[in-house]
FILUM-82997 format. One line per field, with one value per residue: residue number from 0; residue in three letters; x, y, z of N, C-alpha, C in turn. Coordinates in Angstrom, 3 decimals. Each point is the difference from the previous one (the first is absolute). Layout:
% residues N
num <- NUM/...
residuo <- ALA/...
n.xx <- X/...
n.yy <- Y/...
n.zz <- Z/...
ca.xx <- X/...
ca.yy <- Y/...
ca.zz <- Z/...
c.xx <- X/...
c.yy <- Y/...
c.zz <- Z/...
END
This chain:
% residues 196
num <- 0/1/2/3/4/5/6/7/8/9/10/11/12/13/14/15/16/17/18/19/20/21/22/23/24/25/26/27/28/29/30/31/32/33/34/35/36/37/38/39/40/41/42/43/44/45/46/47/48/49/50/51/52/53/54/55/56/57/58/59/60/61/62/63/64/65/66/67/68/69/70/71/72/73/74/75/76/77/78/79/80/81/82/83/84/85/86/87/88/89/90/91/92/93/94/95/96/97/98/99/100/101/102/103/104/105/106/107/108/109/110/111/112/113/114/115/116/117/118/119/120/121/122/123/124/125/126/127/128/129/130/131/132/133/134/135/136/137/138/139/140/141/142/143/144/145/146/147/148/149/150/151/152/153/154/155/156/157/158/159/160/161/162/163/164/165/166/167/168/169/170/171/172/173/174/175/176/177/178/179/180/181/182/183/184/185/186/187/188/189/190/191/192/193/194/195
residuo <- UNK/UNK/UNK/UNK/UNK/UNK/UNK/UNK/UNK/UNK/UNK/UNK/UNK/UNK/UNK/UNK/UNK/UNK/UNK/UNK/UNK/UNK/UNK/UNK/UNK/UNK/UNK/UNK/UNK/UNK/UNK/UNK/UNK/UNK/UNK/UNK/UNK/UNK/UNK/UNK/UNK/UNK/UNK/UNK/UNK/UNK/UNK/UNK/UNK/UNK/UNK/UNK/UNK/UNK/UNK/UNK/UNK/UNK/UNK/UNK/UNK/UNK/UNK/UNK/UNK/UNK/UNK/UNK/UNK/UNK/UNK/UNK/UNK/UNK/UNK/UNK/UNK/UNK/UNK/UNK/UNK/UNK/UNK/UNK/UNK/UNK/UNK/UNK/UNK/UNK/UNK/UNK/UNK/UNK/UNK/UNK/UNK/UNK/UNK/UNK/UNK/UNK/UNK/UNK/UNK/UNK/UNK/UNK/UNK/UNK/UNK/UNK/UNK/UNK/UNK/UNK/UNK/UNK/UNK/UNK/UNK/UNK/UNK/UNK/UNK/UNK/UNK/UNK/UNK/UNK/UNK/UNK/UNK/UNK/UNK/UNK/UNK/UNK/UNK/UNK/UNK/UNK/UNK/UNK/UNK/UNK/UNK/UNK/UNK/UNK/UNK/UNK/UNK/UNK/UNK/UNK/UNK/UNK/UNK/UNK/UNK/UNK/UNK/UNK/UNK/UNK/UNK/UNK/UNK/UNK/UNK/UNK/UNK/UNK/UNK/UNK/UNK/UNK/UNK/UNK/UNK/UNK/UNK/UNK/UNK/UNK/UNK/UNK/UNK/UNK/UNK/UNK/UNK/UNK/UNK/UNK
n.xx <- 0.839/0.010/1.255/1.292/0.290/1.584/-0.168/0.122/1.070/1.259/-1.206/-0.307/0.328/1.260/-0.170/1.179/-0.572/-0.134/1.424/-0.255/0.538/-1.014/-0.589/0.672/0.443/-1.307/-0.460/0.846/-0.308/-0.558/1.058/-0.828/0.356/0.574/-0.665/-1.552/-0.102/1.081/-0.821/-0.949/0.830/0.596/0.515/-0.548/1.027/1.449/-0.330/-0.412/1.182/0.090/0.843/-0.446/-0.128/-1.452/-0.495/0.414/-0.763/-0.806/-0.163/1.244/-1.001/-0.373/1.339/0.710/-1.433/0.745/-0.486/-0.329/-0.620/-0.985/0.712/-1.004/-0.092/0.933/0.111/-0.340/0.384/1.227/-0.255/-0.335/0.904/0.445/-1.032/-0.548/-0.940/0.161/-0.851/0.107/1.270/0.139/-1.068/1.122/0.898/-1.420/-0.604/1.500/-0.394/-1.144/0.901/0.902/0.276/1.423/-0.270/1.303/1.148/0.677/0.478/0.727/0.058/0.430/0.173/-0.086/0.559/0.655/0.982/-0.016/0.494/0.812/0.212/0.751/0.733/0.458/1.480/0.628/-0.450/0.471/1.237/-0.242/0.834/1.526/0.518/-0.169/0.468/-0.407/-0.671/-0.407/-0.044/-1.357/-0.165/-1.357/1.168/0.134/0.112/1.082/-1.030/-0.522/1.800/0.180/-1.129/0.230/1.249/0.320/-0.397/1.668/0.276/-0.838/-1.275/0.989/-0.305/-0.225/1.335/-0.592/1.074/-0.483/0.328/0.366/0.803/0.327/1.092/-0.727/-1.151/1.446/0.553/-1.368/-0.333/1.301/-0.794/-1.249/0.567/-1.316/0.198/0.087/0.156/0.099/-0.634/-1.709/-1.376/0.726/1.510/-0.669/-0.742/1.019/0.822/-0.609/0.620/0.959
n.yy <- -1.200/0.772/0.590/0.040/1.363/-0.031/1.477/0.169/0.977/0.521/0.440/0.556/0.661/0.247/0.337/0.580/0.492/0.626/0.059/0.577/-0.817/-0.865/0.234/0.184/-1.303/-0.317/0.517/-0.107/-0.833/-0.329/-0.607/-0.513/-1.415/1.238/0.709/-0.582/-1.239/0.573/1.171/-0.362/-0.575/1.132/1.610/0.866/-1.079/0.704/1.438/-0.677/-0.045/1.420/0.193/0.041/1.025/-0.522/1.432/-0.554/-0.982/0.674/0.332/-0.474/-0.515/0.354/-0.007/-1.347/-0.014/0.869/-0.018/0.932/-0.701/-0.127/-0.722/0.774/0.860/-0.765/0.150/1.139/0.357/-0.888/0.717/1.353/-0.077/-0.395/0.134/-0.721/-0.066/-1.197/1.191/-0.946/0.020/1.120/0.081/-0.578/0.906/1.109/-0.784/-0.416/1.611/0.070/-0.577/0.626/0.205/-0.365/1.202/0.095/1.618/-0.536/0.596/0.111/1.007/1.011/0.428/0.307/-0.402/-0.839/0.934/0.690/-1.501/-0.442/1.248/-0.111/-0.614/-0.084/-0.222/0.700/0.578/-0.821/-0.068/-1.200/-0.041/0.001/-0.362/1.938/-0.399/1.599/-0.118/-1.034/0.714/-0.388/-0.525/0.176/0.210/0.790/-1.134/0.913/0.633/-1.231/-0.974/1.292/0.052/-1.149/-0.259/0.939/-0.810/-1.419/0.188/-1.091/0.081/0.031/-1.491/0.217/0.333/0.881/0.057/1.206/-0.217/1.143/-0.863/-0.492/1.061/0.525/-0.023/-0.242/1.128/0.591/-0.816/0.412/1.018/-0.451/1.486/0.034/-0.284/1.324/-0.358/1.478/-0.510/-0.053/0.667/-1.252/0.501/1.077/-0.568/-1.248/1.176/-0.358/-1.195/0.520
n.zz <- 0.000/-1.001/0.567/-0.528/-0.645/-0.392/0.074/-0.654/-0.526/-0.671/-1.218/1.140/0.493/-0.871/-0.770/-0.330/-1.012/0.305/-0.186/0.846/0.422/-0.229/0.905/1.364/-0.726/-0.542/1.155/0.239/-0.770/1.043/0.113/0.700/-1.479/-0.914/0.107/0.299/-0.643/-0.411/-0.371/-1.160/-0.723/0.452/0.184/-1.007/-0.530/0.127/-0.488/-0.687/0.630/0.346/-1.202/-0.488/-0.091/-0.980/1.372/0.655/0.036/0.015/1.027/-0.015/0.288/1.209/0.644/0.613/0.976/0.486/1.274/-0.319/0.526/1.392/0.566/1.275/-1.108/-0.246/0.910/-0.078/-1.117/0.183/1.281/-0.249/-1.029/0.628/-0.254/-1.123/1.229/0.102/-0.462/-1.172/0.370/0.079/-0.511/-0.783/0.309/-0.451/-1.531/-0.391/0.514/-0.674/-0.882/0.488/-1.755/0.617/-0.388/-0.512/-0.333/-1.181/0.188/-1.033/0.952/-0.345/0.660/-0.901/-1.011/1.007/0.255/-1.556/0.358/1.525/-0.145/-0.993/-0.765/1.040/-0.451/0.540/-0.887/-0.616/0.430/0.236/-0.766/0.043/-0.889/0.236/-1.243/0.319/0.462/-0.692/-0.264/-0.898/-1.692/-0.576/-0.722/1.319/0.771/0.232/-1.183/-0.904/0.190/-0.635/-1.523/-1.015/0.626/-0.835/-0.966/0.507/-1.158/0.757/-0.793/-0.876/0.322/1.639/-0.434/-0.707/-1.114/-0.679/-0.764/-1.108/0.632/-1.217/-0.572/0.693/-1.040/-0.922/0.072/-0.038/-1.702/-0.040/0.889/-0.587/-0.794/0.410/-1.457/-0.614/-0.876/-0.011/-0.930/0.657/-0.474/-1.297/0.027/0.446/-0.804/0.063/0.346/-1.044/0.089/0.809
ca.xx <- -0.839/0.318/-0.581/0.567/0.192/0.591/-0.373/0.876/-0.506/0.157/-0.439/-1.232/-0.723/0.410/-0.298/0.266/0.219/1.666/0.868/0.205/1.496/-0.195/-0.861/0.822/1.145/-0.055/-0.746/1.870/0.810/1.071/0.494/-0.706/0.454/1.188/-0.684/-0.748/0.106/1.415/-0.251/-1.269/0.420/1.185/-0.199/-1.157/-0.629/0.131/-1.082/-0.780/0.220/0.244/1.595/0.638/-0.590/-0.575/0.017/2.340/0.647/-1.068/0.765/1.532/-0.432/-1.540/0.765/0.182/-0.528/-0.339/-1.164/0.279/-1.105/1.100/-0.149/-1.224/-1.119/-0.020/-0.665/-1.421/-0.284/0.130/-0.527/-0.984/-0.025/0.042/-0.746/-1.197/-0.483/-1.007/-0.991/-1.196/0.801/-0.164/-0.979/0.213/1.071/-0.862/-0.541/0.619/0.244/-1.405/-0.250/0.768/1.129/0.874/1.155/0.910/0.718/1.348/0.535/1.642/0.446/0.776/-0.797/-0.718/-1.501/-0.967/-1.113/-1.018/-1.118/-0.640/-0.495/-0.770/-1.005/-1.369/-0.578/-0.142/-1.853/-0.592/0.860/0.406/1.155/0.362/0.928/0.872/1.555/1.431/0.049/0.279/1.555/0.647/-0.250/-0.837/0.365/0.865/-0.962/-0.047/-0.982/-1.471/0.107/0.212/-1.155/-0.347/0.366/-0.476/-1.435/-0.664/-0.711/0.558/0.565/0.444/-1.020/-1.040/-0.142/-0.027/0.572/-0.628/1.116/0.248/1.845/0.447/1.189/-0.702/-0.561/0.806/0.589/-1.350/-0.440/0.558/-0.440/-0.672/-1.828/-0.909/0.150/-0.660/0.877/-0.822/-0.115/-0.939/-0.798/-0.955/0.853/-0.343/-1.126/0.227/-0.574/-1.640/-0.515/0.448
ca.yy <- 1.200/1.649/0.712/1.072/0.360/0.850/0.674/0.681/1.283/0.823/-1.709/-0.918/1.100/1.521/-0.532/1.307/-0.539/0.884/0.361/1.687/0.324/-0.445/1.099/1.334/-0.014/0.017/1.467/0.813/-0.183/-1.304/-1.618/-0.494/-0.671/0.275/0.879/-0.395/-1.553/-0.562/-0.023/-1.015/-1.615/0.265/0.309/-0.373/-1.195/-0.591/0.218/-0.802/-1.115/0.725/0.090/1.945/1.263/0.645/1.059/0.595/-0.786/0.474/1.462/-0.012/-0.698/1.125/0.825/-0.681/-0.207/1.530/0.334/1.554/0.412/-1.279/-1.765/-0.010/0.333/-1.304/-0.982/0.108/-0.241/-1.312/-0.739/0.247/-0.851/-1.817/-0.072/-0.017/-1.061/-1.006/-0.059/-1.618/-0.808/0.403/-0.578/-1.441/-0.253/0.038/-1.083/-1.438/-0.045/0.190/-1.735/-0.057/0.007/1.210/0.473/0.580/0.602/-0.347/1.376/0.635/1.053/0.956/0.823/1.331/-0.429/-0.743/0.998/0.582/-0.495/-0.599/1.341/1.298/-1.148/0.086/-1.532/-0.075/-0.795/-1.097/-1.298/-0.222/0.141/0.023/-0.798/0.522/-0.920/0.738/-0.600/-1.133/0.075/-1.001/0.707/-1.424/-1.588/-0.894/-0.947/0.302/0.712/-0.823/-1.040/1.028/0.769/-1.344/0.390/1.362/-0.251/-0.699/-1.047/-1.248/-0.309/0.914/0.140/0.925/0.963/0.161/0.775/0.624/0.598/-0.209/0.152/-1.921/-0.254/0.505/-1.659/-1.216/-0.088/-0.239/-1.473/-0.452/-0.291/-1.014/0.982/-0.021/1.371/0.047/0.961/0.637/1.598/0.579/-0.151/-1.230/-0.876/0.386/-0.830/-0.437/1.070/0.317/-1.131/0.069
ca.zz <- 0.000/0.033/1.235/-0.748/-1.163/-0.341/-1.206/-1.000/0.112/-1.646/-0.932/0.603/0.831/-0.537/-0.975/-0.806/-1.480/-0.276/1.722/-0.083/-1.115/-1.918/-1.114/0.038/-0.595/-0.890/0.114/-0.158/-0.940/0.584/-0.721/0.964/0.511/0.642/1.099/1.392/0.441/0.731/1.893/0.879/0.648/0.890/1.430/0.823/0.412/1.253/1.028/0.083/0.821/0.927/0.135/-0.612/0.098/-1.355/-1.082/0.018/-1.581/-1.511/-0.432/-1.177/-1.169/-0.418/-0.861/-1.258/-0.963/-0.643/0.735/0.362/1.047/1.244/0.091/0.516/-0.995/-0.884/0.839/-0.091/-1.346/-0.508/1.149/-0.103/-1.003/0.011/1.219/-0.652/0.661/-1.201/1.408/0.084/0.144/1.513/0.318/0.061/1.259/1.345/0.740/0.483/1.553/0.936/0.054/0.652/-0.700/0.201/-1.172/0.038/-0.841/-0.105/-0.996/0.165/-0.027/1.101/1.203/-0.186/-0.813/0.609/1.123/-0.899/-0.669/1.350/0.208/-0.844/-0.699/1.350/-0.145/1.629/0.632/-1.088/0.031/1.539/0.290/-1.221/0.175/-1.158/-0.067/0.245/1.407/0.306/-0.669/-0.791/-0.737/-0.080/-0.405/1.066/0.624/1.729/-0.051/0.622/1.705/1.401/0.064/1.143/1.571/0.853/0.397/0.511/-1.138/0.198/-1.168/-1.224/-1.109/-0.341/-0.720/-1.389/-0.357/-1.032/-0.708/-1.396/-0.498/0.025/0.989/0.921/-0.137/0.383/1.639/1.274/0.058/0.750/1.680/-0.006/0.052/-1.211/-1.038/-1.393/-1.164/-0.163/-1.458/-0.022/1.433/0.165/0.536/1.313/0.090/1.277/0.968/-0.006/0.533/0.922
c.xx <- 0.881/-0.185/0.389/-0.209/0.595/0.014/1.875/-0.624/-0.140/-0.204/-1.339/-0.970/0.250/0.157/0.472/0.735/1.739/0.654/0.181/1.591/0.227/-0.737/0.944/0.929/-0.718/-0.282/1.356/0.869/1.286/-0.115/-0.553/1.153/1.459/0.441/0.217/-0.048/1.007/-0.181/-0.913/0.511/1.318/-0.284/-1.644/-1.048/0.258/-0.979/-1.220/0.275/0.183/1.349/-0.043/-1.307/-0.408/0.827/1.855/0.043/-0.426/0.583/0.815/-1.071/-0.919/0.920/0.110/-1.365/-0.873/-1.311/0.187/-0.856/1.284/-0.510/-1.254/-0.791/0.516/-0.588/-1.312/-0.781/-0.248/-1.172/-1.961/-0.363/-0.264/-1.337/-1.262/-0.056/-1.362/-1.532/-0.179/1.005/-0.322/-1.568/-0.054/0.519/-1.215/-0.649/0.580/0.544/-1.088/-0.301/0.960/1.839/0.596/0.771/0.804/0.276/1.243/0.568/1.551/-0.459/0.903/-0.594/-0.530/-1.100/-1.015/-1.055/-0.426/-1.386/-0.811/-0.762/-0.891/-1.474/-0.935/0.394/0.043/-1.676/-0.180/0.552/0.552/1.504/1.061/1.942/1.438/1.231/1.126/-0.590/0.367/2.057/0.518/-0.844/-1.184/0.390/1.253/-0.970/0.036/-0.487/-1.069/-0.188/-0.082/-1.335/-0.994/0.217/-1.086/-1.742/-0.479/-0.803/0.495/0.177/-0.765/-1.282/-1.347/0.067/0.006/0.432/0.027/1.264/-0.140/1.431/0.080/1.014/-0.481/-0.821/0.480/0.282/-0.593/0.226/1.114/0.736/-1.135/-1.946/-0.443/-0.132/-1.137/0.845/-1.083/0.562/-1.035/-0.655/-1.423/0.513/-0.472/-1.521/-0.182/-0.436/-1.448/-0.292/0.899/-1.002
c.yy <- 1.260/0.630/1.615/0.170/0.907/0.396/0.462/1.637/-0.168/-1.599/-0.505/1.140/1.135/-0.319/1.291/-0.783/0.607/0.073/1.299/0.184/-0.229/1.667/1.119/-0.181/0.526/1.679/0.569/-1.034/-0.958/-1.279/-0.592/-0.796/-0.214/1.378/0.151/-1.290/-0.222/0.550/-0.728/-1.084/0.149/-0.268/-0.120/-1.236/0.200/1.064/-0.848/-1.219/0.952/0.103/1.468/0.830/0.543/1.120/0.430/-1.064/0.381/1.656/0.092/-0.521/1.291/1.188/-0.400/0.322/1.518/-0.204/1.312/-0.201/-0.648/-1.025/-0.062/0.259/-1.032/-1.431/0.150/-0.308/-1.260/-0.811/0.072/-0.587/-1.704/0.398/-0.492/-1.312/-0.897/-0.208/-1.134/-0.948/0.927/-0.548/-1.542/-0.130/0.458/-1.307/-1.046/0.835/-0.131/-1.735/-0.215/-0.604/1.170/0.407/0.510/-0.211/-0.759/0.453/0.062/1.313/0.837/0.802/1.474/-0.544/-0.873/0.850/0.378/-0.805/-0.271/1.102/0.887/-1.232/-0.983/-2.032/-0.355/-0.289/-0.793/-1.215/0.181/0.075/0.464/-0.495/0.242/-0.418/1.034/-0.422/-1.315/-0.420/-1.132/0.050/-1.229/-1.068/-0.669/-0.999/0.796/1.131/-0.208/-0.108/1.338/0.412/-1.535/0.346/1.143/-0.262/-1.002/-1.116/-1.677/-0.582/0.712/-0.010/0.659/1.865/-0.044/1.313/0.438/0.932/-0.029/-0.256/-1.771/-0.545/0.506/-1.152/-1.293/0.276/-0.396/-1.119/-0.963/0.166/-0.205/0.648/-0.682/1.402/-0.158/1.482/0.616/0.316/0.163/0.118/-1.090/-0.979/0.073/-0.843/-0.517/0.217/-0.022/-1.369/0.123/0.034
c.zz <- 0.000/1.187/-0.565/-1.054/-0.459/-1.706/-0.776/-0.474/-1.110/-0.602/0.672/1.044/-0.965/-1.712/-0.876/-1.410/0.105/1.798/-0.392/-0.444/-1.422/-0.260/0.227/-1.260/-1.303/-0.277/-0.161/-1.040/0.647/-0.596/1.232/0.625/0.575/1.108/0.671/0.213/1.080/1.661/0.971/-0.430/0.304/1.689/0.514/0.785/1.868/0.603/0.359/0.913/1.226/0.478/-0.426/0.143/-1.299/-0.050/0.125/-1.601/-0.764/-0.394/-1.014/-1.459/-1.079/-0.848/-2.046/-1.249/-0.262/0.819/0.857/1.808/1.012/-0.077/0.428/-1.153/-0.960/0.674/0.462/-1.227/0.005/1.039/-1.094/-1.531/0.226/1.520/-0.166/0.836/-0.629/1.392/0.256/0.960/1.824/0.060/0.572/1.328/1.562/0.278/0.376/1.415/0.555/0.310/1.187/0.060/0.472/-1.353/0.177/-1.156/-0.147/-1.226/-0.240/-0.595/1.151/0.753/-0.262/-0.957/0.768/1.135/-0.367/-0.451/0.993/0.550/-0.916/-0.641/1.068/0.254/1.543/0.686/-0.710/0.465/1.815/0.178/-0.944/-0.012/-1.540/0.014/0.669/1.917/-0.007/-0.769/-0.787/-1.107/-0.197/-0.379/0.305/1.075/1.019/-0.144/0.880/1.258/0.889/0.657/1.243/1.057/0.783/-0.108/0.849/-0.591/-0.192/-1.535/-1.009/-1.266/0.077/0.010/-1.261/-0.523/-1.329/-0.562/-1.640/-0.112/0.642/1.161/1.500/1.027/0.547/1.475/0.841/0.219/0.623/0.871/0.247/0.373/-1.617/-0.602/-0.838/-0.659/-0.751/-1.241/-0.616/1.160/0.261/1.092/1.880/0.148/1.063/1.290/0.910/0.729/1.113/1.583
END
């Protein structure tokens, strides 16, 4: 029996056709992929594990890429761009709590976008808890992701959480530390849900 249910953000709650850095590149005539790529699968990974500090790493960059404003009004942009919340999926997440499914958030992001979203985007009343990769200091598709979020819930066994993610390699990991998944790349794939 499902007792949990951990959600995924960006792909499954946040759903933006474009990353606010594809469109900044294209709005200024940037090579995206040689750019801006090299910093989001650079350094910025480790903010996301809670080793470095977004806005001291992003700065030298914002230069690079001819952004005249501060690191706070690019990060606001990018925060308020990727923010398009999927109502039907928060609808989904009130009734598997009114059934008495605990949800939680399992997210890799860094600590400002995530307060933007736990705060500004309100997910702080929606989801009972939350379990961002720059607190838990390991990235989702390390095991001692999962085994940390287990522990701290106290969770005897694994299979009755269930874990909702759009990323394979993500997926595999759960599955082996031993949560029930479903790989999201629609919103038929959440059906399920409904018989919980």
């Amino acid at each position: 029996m499902i007792k949990y249910v951990f959600f995924d953000v960006d792909g499954v709650l946040i759903n933006s056709p474009l990353y606010y850095s594809q469109y900044y590149a294209k709005q200024n005539n940037l090579d995206y992929d040689k750019e801006m790529l090299p910093f989001f699968t650079g350094i910025f990974r480790k903010a996301g594990e809670g080793k470095v500090d977004l806005k001291e790493i992003i700065a030298p960059w914002l230069k690079k890429w001819g952004f005249q404003g501060s690191v706070d009004e690019y990060l606001k942009n990018w925060f308020e761009f990727e923010s398009d919340v999927d109502q039907e999926v928060i609808e989904l997440v009130k009734t598997l709590r009114e059934k008495g499914i605990n949800c939680f958030l399992t997210t890799q992001q860094e600590k400002y976008r995530f307060d933007y979203m736990w705060n500004n985007l309100k997910f702080k009343e929606y989801f009972d808890g939350r379990f961002p990769t720059y607190e838990i200091n390991y990235t989702k598709t390390k095991k001692g992701y999962w085994e940390t979020i287990l522990k701290i819930l106290k969770v005897k066994d694994p299979h009755e959480v269930l874990m909702i993610d759009d990323s394979k390699e993500v997926i595999k990991t759960a599955e082996e530390v031993g949560l029930t998944t479903i790989l999201f790349q629609n919103k038929s794939d959440l059906d399920r849900l409904q018989k919980l």
